[in-house]
C-alpha positions in Angstrom: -4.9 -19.4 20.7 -4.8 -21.9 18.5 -3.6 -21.5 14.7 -7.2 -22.4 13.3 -9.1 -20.0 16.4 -6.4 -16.9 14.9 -7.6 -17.8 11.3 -11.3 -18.0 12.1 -10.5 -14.7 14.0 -8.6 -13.3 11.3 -11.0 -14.2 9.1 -13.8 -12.6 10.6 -12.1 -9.3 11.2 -11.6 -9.1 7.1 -15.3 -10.2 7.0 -17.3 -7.2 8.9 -14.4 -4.6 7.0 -15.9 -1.9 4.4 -15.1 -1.8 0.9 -12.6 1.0 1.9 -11.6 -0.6 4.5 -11.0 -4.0 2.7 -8.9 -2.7 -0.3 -6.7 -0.8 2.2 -6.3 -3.8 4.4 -5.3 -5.7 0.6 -2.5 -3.0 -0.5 -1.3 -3.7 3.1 -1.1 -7.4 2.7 0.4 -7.1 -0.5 3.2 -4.7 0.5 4.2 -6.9 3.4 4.4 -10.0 0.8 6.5 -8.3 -1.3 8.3 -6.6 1.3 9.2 -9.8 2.3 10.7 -10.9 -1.1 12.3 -8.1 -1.3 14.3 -8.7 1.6 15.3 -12.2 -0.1 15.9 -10.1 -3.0 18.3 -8.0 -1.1 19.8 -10.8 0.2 21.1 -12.5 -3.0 22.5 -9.4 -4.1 26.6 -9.2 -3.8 27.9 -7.2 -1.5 28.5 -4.5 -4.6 25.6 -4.1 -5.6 24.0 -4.0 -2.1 26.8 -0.9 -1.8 25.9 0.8 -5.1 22.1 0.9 -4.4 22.9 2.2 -0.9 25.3 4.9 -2.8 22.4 6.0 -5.5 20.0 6.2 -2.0 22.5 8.3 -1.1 23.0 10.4 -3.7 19.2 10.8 -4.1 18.8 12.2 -0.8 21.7 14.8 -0.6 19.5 15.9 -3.7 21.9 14.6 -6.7 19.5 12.8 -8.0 18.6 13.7 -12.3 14.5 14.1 -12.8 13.3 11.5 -14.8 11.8 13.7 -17.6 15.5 15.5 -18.1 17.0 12.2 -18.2 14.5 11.5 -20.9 15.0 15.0 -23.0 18.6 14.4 -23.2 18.5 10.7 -24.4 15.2 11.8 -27.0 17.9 14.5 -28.5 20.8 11.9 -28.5 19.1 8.9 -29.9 16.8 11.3 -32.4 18.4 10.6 -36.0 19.6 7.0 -35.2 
């Protein structure tokens, strides 16, 4: 198959979709485009950083992890007569 007989194909796949069907079929385009710069984003990362995100991954799933709204609270009451 050709590169222009796979778009036309494509093409009229996305054509007969539902509404539904449509914007599901659009969050799932978009996530692999960003999925994809976000591997090259990854990539340029040093090998540090690459390590400390994989550490706080980590740490968030043996349940260390701070809820956002506590994290809040405490800097509210810190930062409240500055």
């Amino acid at each position: 198959m050709s590169i222009s007989e796979l778009k036309l194909k494509i093409f009229r796949e996305i054509d007969s979709l539902e509404k539904n069907s449509l914007e599901e079929l659009h969050q799932i385009l978009l996530n692999f485009i960003n999925g994809k710069r976000d591997l090259d984003d990854w990539q340029k990362l040093t090998e540090d950083e690459q390590n400390g995100i994989l550490e706080a991954i980590d740490e968030v799933d043996s349940g260390k992890e701070i809820p956002h709204a506590e994290v809040m609270t405490k800097i509210r009451k810190k930062y409240a007569n500055a």
